[in-house]
N, C-alpha and C positions, 0 to 999 in steps of 0.2 A: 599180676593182679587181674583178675576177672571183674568183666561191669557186667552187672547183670543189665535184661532187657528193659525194665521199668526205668533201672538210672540212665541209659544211653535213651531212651523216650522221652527223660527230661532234660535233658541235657540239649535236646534235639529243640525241645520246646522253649526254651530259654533264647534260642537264636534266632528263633522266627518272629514275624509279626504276627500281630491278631488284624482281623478284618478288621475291627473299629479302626486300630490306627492305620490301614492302608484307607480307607474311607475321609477320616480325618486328614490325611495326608492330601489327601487325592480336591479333599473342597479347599483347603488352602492353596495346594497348588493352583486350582481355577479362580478361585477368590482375586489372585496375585494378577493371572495371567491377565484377567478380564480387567482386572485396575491399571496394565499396562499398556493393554490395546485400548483402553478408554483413553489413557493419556498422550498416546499416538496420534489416535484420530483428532485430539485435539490441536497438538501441535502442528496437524497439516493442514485441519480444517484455518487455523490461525496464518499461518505461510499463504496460505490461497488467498486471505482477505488481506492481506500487504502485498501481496502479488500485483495487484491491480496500479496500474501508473494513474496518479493522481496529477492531472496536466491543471497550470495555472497560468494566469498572463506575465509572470515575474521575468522568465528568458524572453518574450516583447518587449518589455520594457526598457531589460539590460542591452540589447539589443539595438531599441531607441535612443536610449542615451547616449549611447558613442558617436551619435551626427551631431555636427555643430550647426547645422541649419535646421530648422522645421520648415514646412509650408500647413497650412490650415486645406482639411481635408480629410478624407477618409480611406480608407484602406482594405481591404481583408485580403485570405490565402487559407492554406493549410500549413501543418509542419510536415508535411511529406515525408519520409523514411524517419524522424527522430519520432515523431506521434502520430502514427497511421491512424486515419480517422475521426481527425479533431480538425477545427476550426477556429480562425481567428478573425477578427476586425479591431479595428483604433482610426477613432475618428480623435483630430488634432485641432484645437481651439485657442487662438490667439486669446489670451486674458486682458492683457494689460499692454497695456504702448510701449514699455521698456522691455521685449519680448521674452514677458512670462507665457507657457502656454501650458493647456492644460490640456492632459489627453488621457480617453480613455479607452479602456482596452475592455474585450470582449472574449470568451473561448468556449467551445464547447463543441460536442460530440457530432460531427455530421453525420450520425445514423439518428440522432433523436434532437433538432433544431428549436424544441422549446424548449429544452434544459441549458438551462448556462451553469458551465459548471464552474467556471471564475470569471470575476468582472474584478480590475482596478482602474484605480484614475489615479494620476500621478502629475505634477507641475515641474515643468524645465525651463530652467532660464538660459536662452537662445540669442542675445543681443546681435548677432550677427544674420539672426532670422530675416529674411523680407516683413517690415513690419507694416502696418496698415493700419488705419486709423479708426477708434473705437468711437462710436456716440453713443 
C-alpha cells in the first residue's frame, strides 16, 4: 500500500508541536523555575538569620552556681574561643544576712559597647559565704 504525499504530510503533522504550545511550554517551565529559585533564596536568606549565635548571660550564671562561696564584688572578661567578640561583667550583692545574694549579669558585643545584648539577675543562697552585716 502506497501513502500518498499529503497523508505522510499529516501524519508528520500530527507528531509535532505547534509554536503555541512550545511557547506555553516554555512560560510554565520559567513560571516554575522562577517559584523555585524564589523559594531557595528564601530558604538561605532564613539559614543566614539563625546563623547568627545569639549569646546570653545563662552559661555565667550556670557557671556561677556551681561555687559554694560568693564574695560581694564585681567581675568581667570575655568568652574567648566559645564567643569571639562578646563581653561579660557580674557584679555580686550580699542581700540578706543569711547569705542570699544577688548578682547580676551583663553581656554584650565588644565591637559596639552601648548595646547589651543580655542582662539577668539571679539570687543564690550561699550560707557558707563570708557574710557581712547589712544596715
Amino acid at each position: 500500500m502506497k501513502v500518498s504525499a499529503s497523508q505522510a504530510f499529516r501524519c508528520r503533522e500530527r507528531h509535532a508541536f505547534t509554536l503555541i504550545e512550545v511557547v506555553v511550554a516554555g512560560a510554565i517551565l520559567a513560571i516554575s523555575l522562577m517559584g523555585i529559585l524564589l523559594m531557595c533564596s528564601t530558604g538561605i536568606r532564613t539559614a543566614r538569620a539563625l546563623d547568627r549565635v545569639h549569646v546570653d548571660a545563662s552559661s555565667l550564671a550556670a557557671e556561677l552556681s556551681l561555687t559554694n562561696r560568693l564574695e560581694e564584688g564585681s567581675e568581667a572578661g570575655d568568652f574567648g574561643d566559645i564567643h569571639p567578640g562578646y563581653a561579660w561583667r557580674r557584679e555580686i550583692l550580699q542581700v540578706q544576712t543569711n547569705g542570699l545574694f544577688r548578682v547580676d549579669f551583663w553581656v554584650w558585643s565588644s565591637m559596639d559597647k552601648t548595646a547589651t545584648e543580655s542582662r539577668m539577675s539571679i539570687l543564690l543562697y550561699r550560707p557558707d559565704s563570708v557574710q557581712r552585716s547589712l544596715r
